[in-house]
N, C-alpha and C positions, 0 to 999 in steps of 0.2 A: 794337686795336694797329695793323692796318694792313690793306688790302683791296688788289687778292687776298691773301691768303695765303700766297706766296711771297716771299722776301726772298734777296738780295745775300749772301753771307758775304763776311765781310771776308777778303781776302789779303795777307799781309804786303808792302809796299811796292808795291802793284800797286791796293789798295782804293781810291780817291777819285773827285773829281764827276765825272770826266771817264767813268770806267768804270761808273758806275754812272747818267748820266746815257745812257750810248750805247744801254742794253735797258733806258729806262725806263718805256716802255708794256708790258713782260712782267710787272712784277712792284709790287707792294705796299711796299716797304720795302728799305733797302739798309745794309749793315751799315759804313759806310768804316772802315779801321787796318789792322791797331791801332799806334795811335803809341804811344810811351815819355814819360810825362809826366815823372818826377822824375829827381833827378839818376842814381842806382844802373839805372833799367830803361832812361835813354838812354845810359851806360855800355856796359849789356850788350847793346843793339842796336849799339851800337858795333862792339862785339869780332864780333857775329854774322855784320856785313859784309863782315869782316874774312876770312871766307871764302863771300863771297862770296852772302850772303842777303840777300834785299832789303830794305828795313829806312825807312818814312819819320823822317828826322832833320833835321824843320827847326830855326830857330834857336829861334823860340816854339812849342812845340807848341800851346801853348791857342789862339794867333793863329791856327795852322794851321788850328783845328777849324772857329772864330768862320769863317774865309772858305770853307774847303769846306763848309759847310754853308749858308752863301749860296750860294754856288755851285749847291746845289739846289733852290734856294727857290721857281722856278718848275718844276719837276718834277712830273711825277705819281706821287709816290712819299712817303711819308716817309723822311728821313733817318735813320740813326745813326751812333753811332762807338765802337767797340773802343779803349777803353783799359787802358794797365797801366801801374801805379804800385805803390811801397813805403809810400810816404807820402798822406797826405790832404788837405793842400792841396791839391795839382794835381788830386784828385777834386771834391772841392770846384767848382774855378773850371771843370773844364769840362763837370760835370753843368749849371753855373748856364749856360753856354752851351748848351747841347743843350736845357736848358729853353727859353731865349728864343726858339729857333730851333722848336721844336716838335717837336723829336728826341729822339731814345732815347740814352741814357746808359749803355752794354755795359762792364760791369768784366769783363776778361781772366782767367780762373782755368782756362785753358786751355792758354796755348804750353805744348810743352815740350822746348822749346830749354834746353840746358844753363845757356848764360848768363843765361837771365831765369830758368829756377827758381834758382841759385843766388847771384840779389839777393834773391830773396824774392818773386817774383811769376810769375805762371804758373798754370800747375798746383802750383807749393808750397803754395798759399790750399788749394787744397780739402783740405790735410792741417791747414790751420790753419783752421776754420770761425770762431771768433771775430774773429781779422782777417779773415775776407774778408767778415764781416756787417757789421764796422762800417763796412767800404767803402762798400756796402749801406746803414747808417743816413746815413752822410754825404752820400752822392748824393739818396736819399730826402728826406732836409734842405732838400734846395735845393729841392724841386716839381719837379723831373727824375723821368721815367721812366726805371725803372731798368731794364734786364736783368744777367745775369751767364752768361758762355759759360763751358760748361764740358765736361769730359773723360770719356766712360764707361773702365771698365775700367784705372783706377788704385787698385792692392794697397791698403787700407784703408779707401778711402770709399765710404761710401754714401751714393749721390747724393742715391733719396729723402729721406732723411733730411736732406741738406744744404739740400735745396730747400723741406722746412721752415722752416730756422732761415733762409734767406735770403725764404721768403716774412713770415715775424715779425717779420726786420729793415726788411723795408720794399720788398722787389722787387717788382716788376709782370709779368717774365719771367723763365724759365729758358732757355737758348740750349745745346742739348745736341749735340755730335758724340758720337753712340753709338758708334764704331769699329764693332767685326763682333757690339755686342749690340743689337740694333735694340728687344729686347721693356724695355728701360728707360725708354723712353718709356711705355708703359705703366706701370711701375712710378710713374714720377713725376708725371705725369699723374692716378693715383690716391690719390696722399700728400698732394695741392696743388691748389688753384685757381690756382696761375700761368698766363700763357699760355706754352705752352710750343711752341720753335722746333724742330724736327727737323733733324739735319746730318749727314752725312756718306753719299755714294755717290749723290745724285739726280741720276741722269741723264738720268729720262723718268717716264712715269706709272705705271710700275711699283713703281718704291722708293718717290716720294710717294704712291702709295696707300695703300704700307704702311706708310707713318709714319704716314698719316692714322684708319687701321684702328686702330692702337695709341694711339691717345687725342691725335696733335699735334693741336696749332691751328693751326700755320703750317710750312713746310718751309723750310732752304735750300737755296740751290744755290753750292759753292765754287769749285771748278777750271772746271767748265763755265756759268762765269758769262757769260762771253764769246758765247755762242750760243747765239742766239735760237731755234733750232727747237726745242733741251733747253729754253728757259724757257717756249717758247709752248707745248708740250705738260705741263709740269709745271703753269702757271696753268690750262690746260684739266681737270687731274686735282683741282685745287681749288678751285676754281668748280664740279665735277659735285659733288664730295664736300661742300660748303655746302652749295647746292643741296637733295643727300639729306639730309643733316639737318635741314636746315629744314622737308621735306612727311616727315621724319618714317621 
């Protein structure tokens, strides 16, 4: 999926080339978004701004993807991009861009901002696993790799179980902020052959050991993306931890 092992999470209106090109010798892969592709999820980034959250709202979002993803084309990194949509067209058209580009294609079943679960997208997917697989078959369609970020520790689902029916649909990764349940990564890790991304709280080589202990393949790092001493010691914890896998 991407080498090292560490990866960018995306921040809401703060994620693109420019942030992700500036610590791009720390890390393996970069998550830019998430943008709002259709009309109801740019809507509800609308209203989010509205007090005061950051929120990219350009004019075309798929143009948007198509340039910031040039943008790193000569980087030592792979790109991706965090999207969220209600609808399937605009999955569509910017899996086929992240295809062209040689990037990952991240379906959003994660915010959960009032106003995007209550268009339909977020974390509302993971209570509806049939729409968020077909997401999943549609992105898959196009020869994009697919990931999907998603949420530990929301009342009804179970993740393993999700990460099933979304590796059946066609995904390549699972992208998991565990909250305060770190051993789910294990769980999902053991239900699935996805690669699966570890997120939330890396701040050094401590928590990425323990993600990497519980069965991840790759870590992110979100708020302290910005500094480079947290990502050169997190790439240092997964680089040893390859390493020990490899002799065994």
């Amino acid at each position: 999926m991407f080498r090292p092992r560490v990866a960018l999470a995306s921040l809401s209106g703060e994620a693109d080339a420019d942030w992700a090109r500036a610590v791009a010798d720390h890390v393996g892969g970069a998550f830019l978004g998430g943008i709002a592709l259709d009309d109801a999820t740019r809507a509800a980034a609308r209203a989010m701004t509205d007090r005061d959250r950051s929120e990219f709202l350009p004019e075309d979002p798929i143009a948007f993807v198509d340039t910031q993803l040039e943008a790193l084309a000569e980087a030592p990194l792979r790109g991706a991009f965090n999207v969220r949509s209600t609808t399937l067209g605009p999955i569509e058209l910017a899996a086929g861009v992240c295809r062209d580009h040689g990037a990952v294609l991240e379906l959003n079943a994660h915010c959960r901002q009032d106003e995007m679960c209550t268009a339909g997208a977020g974390e509302t997917l993971l209570r509806d696993p049939e729409a968020l697989a077909q997401q999943v078959r549609t992105a898959a369609a196009t020869g994009a790799t697919v990931s999907v970020k998603v949420r530990a520790e929301v009342d009804s689902v179970d993740l393993p179980g999700l990460a099933q029916r979304l590796e059946t649909a066609g995904a390549d990764a699972v992208h998991v902020d565990a909250m305060d349940t770190e051993s789910v990564i294990a769980d999902i890790a053991a239900a699935t052959d996805l690669f699966v991304v570890a997120n939330n709280g890396v701040r050094g080589s401590r928590t990425a050991r323990e993600y990497f202990e519980y069965g991840a393949d790759a870590v992110s790092v979100g708020r302290a993306s910005d500094d480079p001493d947290v990502l050169a010691a997190v790439r240092q914890t997964a680089e040893d931890y390859v390493a020990q896998e490899a002799t065994g």
